[in-house]
C-alpha positions in Angstrom: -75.1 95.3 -41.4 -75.4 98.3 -43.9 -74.1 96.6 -46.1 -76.7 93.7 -46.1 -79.7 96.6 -45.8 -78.5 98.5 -48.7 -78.1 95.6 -50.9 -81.5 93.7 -49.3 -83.4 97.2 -50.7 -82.2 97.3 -54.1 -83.0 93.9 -54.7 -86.5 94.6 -53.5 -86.4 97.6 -55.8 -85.3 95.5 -58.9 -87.6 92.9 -57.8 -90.6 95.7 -58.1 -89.3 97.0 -61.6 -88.5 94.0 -63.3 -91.8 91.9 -62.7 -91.8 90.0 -66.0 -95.2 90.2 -68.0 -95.0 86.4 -67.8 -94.9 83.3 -65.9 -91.3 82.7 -67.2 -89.8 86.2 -67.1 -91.4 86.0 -63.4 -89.4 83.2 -62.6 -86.4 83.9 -64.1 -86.2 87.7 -62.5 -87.2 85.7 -59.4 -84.3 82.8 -59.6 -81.6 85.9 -60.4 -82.2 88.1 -57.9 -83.0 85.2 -55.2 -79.3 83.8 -56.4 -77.6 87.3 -56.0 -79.3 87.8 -52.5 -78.3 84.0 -51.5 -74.9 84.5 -52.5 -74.5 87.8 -51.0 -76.4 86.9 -47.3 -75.8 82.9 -46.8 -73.1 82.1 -49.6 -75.2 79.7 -51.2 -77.0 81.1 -54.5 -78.3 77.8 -55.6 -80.6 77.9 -52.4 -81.5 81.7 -53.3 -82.3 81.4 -56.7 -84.6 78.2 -56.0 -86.6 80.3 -53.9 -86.3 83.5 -55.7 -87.8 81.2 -58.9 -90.6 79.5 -57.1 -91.3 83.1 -55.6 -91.5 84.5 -59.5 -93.4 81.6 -60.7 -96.5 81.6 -58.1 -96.8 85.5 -57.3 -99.5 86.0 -60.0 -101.8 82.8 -58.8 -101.5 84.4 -55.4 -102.0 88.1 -56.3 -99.0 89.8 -55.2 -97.3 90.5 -58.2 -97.9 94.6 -59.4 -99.3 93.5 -63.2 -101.5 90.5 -62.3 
């Protein structure tokens, strides 16, 4: 479990610091972390880095990314 909680807060930490200035940089930072988490937590990185991606790619239409 520390394991998971270490490596769950450096990805939030990268995710934070690497916020791309655009759409596509947001989406790709998005799709590699999310497929480095899902590999890591489920196994599956294809799922994770789907999600990780759509997460890059809306954050700025719905205000959560740091540089909107």
């Amino acid at each position: 479990m520390k394991k998971v909680t270490l490596i769950l807060g450096t990805c939030g930490l990268m995710a934070l610091s690497a916020c791309g200035g655009s759409d596509l940089e947001r989406t790709a930072t998005g799709a590699v972390i999310g497929g480095a988490a899902g590999q890591v937590i489920t196994g599956d990185p294809v799922t994770g880095a789907l999600i990780g991606g759509a997460a890059g790619a809306t954050c700025r239409s719905l205000g959560t990314c740091p540089n909107n």
